[in-house]
N, C-alpha and C positions, 0 to 999 in steps of 0.2 A: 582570420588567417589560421590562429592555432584549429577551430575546428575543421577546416578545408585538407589541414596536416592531417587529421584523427588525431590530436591532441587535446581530447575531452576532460580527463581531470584538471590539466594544465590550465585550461579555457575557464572551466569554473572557478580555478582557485583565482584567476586574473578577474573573473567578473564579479567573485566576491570581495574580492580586494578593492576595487576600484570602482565599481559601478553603485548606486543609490540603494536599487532593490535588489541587488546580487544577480544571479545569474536569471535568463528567462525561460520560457516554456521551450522553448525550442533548443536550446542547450541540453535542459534536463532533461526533456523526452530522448535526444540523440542519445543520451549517459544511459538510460532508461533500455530504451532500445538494444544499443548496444551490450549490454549486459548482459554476457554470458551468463554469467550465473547470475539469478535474479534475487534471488535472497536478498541481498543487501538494497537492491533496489528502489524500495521502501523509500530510502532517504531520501531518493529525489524526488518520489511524487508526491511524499510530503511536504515538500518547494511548490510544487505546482500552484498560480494561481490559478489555472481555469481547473475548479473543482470537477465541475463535468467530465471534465479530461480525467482529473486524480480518480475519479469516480469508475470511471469505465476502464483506468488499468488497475485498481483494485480488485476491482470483478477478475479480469483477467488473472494478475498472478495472486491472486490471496495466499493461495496452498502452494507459493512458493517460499514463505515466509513464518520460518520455523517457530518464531515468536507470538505466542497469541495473546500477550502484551502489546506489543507493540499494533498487531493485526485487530485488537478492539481501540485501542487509541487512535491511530488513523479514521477506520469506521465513523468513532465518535465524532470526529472531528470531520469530518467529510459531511455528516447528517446535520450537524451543524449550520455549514456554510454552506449548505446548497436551498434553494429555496423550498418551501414546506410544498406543494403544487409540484414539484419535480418529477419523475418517474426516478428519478436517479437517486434522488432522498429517499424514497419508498425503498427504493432496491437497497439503499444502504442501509436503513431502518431493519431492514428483514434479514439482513448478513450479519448485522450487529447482534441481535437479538439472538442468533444461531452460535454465532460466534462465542459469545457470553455464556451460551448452554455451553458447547462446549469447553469453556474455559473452567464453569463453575463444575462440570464432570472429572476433570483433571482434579482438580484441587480435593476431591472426595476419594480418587481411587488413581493412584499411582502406579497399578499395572501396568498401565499403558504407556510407560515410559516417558511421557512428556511429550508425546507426539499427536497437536492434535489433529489433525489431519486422518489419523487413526481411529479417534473417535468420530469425526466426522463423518465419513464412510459409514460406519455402524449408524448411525441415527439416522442418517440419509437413507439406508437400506432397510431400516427397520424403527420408522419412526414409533 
């Protein structure tokens, strides 16, 4: 009922209170979804259990997620749980690996204001 209203926090915090495995895939993608701003988003697809799924809207928003902490953590853990035979471990495997470059460029040259996304651009344009 709550999410029939668009009461999507509300729904969650009901399913995490009271349900076994907290809320499901179809909650959080709705949260996910709906999320204007995607930034924060993150948090739900790291709920996600259909990794494939978490997989495929990381692809999608990565570089909406200012943190490239949190954007190799997910990776990691995405690469993990998806089977080695995947194309979607492969694909994560290789965003990870990108990811980490640009994580480990940040941490030698702070010109770039902490944006990596910034440097990403650059090594993508001019590997």
């Amino acid at each position: 009922r709550l999410v029939a209203l668009g009461q999507l926090e509300h729904a969650l915090a009901v399913a995490d209170e009271y349900l076994e495995d907290g809320a499901d895939d179809f909650l959080l993608r709705l949260l996910i979804d709906g999320a204007g701003d995607k930034s924060g988003a993150w948090r739900y697809v790291l709920r996600l259990r259909d990794k494939e799924l978490a997989a495929s809207l990381v692809t999608t928003w990565l570089e909406s997620w200012d943190d490239i902490d949190v954007c190799t953590d997910l990776l990691f853990m995405l690469k993990c749980h998806l089977p080695h035979s995947s194309e979607a471990r492969a694909r994560m495997e290789e965003v990870y690996a990108e990811t980490c470059l640009f994580r480990d460029v940040l941490a030698v040259d702070e010109s770039w204001g902490w944006r990596w996304q910034s440097v990403a651009g650059v090594c993508r344009r001019a590997p």
